[in-house]
N, C-alpha and C positions, 0 to 999 in steps of 0.2 A: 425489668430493665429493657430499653428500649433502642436500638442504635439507629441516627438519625443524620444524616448530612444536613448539617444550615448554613450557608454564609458561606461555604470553601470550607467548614470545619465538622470534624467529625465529633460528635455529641451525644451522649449518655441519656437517656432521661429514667428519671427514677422516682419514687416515690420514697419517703423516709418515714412516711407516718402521717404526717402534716400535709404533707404538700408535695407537687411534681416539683422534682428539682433537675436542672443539666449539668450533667458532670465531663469535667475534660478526662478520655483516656489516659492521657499523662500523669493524672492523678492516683489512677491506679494502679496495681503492681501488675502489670503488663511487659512483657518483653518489648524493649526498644525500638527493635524492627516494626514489632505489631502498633505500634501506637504511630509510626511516624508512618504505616501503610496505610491507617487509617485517614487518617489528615490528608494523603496523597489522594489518597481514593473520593474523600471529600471535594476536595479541588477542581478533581477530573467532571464531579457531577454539578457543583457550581458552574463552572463554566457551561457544559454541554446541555442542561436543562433547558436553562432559561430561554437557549439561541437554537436549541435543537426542533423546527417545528415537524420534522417526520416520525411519521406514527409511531409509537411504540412496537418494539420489536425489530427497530435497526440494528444496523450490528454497532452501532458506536454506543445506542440504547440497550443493549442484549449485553454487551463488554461491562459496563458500569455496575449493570445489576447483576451479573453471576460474579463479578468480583467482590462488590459489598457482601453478596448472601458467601462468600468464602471467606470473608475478615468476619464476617457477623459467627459462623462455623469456628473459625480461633479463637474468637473472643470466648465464645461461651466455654471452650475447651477448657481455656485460661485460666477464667475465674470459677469454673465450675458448676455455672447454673443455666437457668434457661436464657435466652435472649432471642428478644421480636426485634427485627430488621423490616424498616420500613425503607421500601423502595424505592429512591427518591425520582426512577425515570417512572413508572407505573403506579405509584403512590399507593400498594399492595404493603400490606402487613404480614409477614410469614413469619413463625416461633422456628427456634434453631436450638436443637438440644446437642448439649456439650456430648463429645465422642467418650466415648467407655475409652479406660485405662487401657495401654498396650501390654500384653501379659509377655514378661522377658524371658528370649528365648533358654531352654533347657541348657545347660553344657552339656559338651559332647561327652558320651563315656569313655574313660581311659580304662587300664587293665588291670588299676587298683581299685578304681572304682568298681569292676566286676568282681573280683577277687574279695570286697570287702560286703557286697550284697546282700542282701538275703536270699537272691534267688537258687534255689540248688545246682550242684554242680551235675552236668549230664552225665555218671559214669559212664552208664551202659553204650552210649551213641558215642562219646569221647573215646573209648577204649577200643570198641568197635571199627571204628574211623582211624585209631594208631594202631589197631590188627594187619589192618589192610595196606596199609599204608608200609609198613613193616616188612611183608608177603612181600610186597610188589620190587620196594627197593633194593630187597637182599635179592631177589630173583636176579634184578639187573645187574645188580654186580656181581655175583656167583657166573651169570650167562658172560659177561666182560670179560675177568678175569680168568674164565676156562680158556676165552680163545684168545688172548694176549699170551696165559702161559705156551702154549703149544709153541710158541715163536719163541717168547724169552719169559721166566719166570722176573727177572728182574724187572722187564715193561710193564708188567701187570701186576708187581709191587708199587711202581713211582706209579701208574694210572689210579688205584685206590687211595693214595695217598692225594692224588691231586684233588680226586673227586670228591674226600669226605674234607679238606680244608677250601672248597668251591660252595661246599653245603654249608660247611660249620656257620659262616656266618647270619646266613639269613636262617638257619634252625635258632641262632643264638635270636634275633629279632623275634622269632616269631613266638617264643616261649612264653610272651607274657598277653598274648590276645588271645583272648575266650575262647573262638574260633579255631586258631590255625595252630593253637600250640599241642592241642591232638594230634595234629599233619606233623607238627616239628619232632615230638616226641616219636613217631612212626618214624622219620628218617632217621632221628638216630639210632632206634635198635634196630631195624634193616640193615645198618652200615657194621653194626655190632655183631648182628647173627651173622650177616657175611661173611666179616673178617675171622669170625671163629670157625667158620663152616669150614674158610680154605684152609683154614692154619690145620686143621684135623685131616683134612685132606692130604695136605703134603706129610704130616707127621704119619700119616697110612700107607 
């Protein structure tokens, strides 16, 4: 199949067995746009051919034929086969091979999606990670609450109380991503050994 501008009109030429036949775009099952860019693109080279006598390789001449060889690129996308584009400012025959399928992008992983995988779950680095993590925060609060108490035990009652409903929410967020819900699970026993550390403390 052949795509060819004649007359203002953009044209098919094909073989069926028999014989070279012209076939109208419109004929085919073409998106509407493409069929009537066609025709348009036809037009532009009707007209500028015949009246254009500077060399090939003007830019009104360069304009006509990279737009064709980009309809000629649709078309074959289209219909899914090959198609020669004859150029009607340089009268060059070039084949235009339909573009390979676009492979549709992945969805993002969510936390069921990880939860439901096959991939195994990291104990050792998970655990690891809400070790430390667990250390660090009871440290900071144990270090707070020693020196609040010295002033007032009741300041350093509301201060724990403020800071573990400060965390609660984003520990609740973070419980269900792969990632950070090792981090989540270390904040809340940090907050845990804490509050057990001081309560034994004061009961001593």
């Amino acid at each position: 199949m052949e795509l060819r501008a004649r007359a203002g009109r953009a044209v098919l030429v094909g073989h069926d067995g028999t014989s070279w036949r012209d076939v109208d775009p419109a004929t085919l099952a073409l998106t509407g746009d493409l069929t009537e860019s066609l025709h348009e693109w036809a037009q532009v080279a009707g007209i500028l051919v015949p009246r254009d006598h500077q060399p090939v390789g003007s830019t009104a001449g360069d304009l006509v034929s990279r737009r064709g060889l980009q309809l000629a690129r649709r078309l074959a996308t289209e219909l899914g086969v090959v198609v020669s584009y004859a150029d009607p400012v340089s009268g060059s025959v070039s084949t235009v091979q339909p573009a390979p399928p676009r492979k549709a992008p992945l969805p993002a992983r969510t936390a069921l999606d990880a939860e439901g995988s096959d991939e195994p779950t990291p104990w050792a680095t998970g655990l690891t990670v809400t070790a430390a993590t667990a250390v660090v925060v009871m440290i900071a609060l144990i270090s707070l609450s020693l020196t609040l108490a010295q002033a007032s035990p009741l300041v350093a009652t509301v201060t724990n109380i403020v800071v573990a409903a400060g965390l609660a929410p984003s520990v609740w967020l973070a419980r269900g991503i792969p990632i950070w819900r090792w981090v989540a699970l270390g904040v809340a026993g940090g907050i845990v050994l804490a509050w057990t550390a001081l309560l034994f403390s004061l009961l001593g």
